[in-house]
C-alpha positions in Angstrom: -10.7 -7.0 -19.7 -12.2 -10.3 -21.4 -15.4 -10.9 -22.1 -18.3 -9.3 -24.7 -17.4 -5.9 -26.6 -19.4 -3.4 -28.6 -17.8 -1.6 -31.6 -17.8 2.4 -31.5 -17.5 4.7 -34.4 -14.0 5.8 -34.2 -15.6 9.4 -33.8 -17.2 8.4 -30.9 -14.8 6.5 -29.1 -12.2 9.5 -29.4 -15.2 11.9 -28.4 -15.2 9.2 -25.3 -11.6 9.7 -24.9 -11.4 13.3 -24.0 -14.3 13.1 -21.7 -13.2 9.8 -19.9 -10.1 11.9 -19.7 -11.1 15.3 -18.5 -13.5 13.4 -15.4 -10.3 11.6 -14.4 -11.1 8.2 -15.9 -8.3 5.7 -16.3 -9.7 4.7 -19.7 -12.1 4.2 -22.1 -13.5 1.5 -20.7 -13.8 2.6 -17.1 -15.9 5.8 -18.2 -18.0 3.5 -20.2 -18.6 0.8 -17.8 -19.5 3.6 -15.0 -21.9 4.9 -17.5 -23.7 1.8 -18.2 -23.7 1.0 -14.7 -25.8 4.1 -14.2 -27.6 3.8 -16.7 -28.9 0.1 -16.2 -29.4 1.3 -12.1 -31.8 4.1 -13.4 -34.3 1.9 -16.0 -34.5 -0.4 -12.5 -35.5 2.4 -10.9 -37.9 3.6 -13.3 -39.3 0.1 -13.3 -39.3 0.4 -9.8 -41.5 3.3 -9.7 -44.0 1.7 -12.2 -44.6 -1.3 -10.1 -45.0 1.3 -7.1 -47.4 3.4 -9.1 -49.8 0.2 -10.1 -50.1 -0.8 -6.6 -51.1 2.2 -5.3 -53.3 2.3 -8.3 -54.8 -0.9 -7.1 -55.4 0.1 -3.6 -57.0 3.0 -4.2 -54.5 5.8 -3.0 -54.2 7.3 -6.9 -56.1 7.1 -10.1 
């Protein structure tokens, strides 16, 4: 894979390692990806539910 890359602690990376490992990852990198995949798709979500919130807010339906 090309493109942008963050540095780990070596600590962390092997601590990413096992786990990537023992959920059946194929590497590092997969496990991480997935995570920030999930991670990103939830904070849209949350923003989600904040736009949702201030609309209802303005209609009237909650205070």
């Amino acid at each position: 894979m090309f493109g942008p890359k963050v540095k780990l602690s070596p600590d962390l990376y092997e601590r990413l390692k096992k786990t990537a490992s023992i959920a059946g990852y194929s590497s590092v990198d997969e496990f991480v990806i997935h995570i920030l995949e999930q991670a990103a798709a939830d904070s849209e979500q949350v923003e989600s539910e904040e736009e949702v919130r201030k609309r209802l807010q303005g209609l009237g339906y909650i205070e």
